[in-house]
DOMARVO-74740 format. One line per 4 residues: number of its first residue (from 0); for each residue x, y, z of C-alpha. Coordinates in Angstrom, 2 decimals, decimal comma. Example, Ala and Ser with C-alpha at 12.3 -4.5 7.8 and 13.67 -1.06 7.14 Angstrom:
0) 12,30:-4,50:7,80 | 13,67:-1,06:7,14
//
This chain:
0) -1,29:42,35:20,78 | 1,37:43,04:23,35 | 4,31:45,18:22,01 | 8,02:43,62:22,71
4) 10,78:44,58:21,65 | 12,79:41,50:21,79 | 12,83:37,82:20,90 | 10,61:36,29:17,94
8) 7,66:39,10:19,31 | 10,24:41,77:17,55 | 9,82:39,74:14,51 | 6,35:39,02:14,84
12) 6,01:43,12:15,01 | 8,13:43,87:12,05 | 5,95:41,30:10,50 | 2,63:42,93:11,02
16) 4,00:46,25:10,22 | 5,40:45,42:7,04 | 2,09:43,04:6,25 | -0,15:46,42:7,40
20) 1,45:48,28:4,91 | 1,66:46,17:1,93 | -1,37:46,51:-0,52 | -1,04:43,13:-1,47
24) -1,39:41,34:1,68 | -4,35:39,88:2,49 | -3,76:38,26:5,87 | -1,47:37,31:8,32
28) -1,66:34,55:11,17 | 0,73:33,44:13,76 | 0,80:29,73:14,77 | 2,91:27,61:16,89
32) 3,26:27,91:20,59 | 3,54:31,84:20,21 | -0,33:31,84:18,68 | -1,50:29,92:22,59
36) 1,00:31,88:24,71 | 3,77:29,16:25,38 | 6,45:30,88:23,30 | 9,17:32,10:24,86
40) 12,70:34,12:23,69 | 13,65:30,72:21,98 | 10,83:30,30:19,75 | 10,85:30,68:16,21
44) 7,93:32,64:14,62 | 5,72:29,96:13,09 | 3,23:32,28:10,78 | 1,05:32,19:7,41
48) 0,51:35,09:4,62 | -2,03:35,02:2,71 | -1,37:37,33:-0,79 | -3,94:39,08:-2,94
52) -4,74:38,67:-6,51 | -2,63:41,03:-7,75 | 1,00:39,36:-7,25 | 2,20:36,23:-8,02
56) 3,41:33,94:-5,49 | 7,28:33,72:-6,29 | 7,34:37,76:-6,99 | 5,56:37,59:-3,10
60) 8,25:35,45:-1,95 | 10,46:37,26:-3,29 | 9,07:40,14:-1,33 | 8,90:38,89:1,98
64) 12,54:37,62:1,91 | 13,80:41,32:1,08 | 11,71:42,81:3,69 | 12,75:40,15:6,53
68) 16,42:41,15:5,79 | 15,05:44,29:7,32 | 13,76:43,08:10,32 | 17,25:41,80:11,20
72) 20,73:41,08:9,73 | 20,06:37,68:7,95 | 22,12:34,62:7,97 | 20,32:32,51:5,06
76) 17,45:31,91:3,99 | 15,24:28,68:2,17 | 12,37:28,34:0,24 | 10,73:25,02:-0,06
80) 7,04:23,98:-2,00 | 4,93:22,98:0,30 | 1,88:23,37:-1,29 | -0,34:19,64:-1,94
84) -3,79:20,65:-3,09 | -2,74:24,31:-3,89 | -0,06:26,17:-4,15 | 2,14:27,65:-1,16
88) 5,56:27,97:-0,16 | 7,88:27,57:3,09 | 10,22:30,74:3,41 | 12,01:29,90:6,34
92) 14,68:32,88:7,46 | 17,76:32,52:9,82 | 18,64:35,37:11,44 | 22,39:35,66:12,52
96) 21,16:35,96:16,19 | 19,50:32,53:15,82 | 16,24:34,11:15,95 | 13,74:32,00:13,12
100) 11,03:33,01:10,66 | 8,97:30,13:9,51 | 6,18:31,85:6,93 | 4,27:29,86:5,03
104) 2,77:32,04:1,85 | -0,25:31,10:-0,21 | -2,79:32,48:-1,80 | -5,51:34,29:0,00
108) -8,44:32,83:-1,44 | -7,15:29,17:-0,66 | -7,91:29,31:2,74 | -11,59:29,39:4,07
112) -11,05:30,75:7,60 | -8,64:30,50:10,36 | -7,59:27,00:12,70 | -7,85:26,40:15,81
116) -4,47:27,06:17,50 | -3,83:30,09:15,47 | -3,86:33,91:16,32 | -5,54:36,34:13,58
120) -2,96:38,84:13,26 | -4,11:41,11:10,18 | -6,96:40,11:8,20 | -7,52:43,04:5,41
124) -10,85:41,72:3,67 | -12,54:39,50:6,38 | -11,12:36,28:5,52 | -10,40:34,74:8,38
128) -13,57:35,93:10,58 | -14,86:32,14:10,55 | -13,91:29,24:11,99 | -11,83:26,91:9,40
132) -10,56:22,76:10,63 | -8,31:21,62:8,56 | -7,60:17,89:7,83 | -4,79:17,86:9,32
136) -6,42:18,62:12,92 | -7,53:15,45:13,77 | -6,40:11,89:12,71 | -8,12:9,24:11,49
140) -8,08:5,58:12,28 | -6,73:4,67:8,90 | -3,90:7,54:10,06 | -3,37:5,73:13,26
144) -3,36:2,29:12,41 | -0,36:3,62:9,64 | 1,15:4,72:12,77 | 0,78:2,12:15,02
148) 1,81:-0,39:12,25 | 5,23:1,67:11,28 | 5,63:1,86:14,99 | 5,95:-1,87:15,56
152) 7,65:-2,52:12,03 | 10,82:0,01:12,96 | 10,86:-1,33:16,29 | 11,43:-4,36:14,75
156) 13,77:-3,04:12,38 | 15,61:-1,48:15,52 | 16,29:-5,07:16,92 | 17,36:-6,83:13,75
160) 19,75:-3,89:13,03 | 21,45:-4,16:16,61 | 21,72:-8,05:16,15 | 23,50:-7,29:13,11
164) 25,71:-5,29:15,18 | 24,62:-1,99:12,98 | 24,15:0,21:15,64 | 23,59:3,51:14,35
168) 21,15:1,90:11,75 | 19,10:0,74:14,71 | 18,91:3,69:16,50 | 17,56:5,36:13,26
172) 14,77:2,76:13,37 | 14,00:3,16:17,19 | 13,37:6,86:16,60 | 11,39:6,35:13,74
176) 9,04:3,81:16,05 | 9,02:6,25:18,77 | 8,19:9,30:16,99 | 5,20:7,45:15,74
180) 4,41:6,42:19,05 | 4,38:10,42:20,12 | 1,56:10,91:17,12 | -0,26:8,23:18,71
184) 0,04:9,78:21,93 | -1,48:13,01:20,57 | -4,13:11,33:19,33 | -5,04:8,86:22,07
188) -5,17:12,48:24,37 | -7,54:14,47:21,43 | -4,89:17,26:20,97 | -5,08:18,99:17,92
192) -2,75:18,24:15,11 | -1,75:14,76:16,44 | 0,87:14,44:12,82 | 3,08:16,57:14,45
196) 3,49:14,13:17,54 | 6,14:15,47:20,22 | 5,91:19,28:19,17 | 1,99:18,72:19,33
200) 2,28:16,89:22,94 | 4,44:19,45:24,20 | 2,79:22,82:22,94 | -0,47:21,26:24,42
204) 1,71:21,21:28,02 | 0,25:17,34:27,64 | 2,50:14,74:30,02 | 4,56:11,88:27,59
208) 3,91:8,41:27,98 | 4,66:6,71:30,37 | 7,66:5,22:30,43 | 8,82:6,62:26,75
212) 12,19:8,43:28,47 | 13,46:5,00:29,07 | 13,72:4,16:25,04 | 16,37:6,72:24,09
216) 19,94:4,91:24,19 | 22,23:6,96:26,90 | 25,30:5,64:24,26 | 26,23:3,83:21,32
220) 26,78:0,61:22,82 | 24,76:-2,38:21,92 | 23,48:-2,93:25,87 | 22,23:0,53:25,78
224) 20,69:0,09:22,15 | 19,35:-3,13:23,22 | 17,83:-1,75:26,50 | 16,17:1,32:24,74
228) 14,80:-0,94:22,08 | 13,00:-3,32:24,68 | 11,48:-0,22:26,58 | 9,34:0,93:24,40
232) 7,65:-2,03:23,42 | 5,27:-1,34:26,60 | 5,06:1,96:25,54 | 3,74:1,42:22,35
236) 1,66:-1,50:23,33 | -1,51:0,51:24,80 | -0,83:3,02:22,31 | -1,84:0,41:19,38
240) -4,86:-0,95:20,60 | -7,57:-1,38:19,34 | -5,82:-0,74:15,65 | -5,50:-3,67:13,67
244) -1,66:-4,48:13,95 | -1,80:-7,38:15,86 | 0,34:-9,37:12,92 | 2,95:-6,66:12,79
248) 3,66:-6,45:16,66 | 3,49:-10,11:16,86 | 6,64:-10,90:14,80 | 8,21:-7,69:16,67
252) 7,46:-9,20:19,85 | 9,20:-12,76:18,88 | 12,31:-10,36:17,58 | 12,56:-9,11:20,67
256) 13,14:-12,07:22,50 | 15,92:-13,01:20,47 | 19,12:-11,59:22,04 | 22,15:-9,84:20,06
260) 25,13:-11,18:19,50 | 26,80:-7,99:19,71 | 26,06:-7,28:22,99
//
């Protein structure tokens, strides 16, 4: 790995050094657009830890927090449980420079190898020397149909809250339809962890959909709302075929029609 001395790589290299030296450790990987060389000064440092045995993990936690204060003066930091089938937790660092640490710590033994779209960084006993693909790396159709479903159903929200003149309620429900549409655009193109929709689309360097800029309001006004709204029904329209929501996008479609009073 390339040395720099600036930007999230300074992190990423107080990271490793800390990691190399701390018995405990097991193994260290960097994801995110860093880990496939799209990163730049702006990036936060998206990693995983892996911890031995030997330590438990809010004692780790506790660790890692104390040694990223001394990677850079600290402005706050969080710790959130993000573990589902086993434990792990989220210790996300801001740096007073703006500068990000996003480490997700679990226990070594929990994870069989390393995913695609991540960068081996230490690896102390061999774990990560296979290939691992997580769930989460592809969807399924019963995944996309939930998408294409809430995708029509808060586009549909989106118009009944502007005719109610609730404007800021209906702009919560047109981004809600269009960030499903993004996962379905991940999918529809085979990137890899489609769930994560826009950041997945644009760390893959993969074009939007056509015609998506055209559904985010330039204002607060109901014509704007109202135009936004309408736009991305064609967006999401070849996006849901072929995925059982014909019922759903139906009664969206006939809400659509229907103009606001508030406009």
């Amino acid at each position: 790995m390339s040395v720099r001395t600036s930007g999230p790589w300074e992190i990423v290299d107080c990271l490793c050094a800390w990691v190399r030296d701390t018995p405990w450790c097991d193994w260290l990987e960097l994801g995110g657009s860093l880990a496939v060389g799209g990163g730049d000064e702006y990036s936060d440092v998206d990693a995983g830890l892996g911890v031995g045995d030997g330590i438990k993990l809010p004692e780790a936690c506790a660790a890692v927090v104390e040694a990223a204060g001394r990677f850079a003066a600290v402005s706050d930091t969080l710790l959130q449980d993000v573990g589902a089938s086993t434990a792990a937790t989220h210790v996300i660092v801001q740096y007073e420079d703006g500068r990000q640490l996003s480490l997700v710590v679990l226990a070594g033994s929990d994870r069989p190898g390393v995913p695609p779209g991540a960068r081996v960084l230490f690896d102390r006993t061999g774990r990560l020397k296979e290939k691992w693909l997580p769930s989460q790396l592809e969807a399924s159709f019963d995944e996309r149909r939930e998408w294409a479903f809430l995708s029509w159903l808060n586009l549909g929200d989106a118009a009944k809250h502007g005719r109610r003149g609730k404007m800021w309620r209906a702009i919560h429900s047109l981004d809600q339809a269009r960030d499903c549409g993004w996962k379905l655009h991940a999918a529809a193109r085979g990137l890899d962890y489609p769930s994560f929709g826009l950041v997945s689309v644009q760390t893959a360097k993969c074009p939007p959909p056509p015609g998506i800029e055209e559904s985010y309001p330039r204002g607060i006004e109901s014509g704007s709302i109202r135009r936004a709204v309408l736009s991305l029904a064609p967006v999401l329209g070849p996006l849901t075929e072929g995925l059982s929501v014909g019922g759903v996008r139906a009664v969206t479609e006939r809400n659509l029609s229907v103009g606001w009073t508030h406009e």
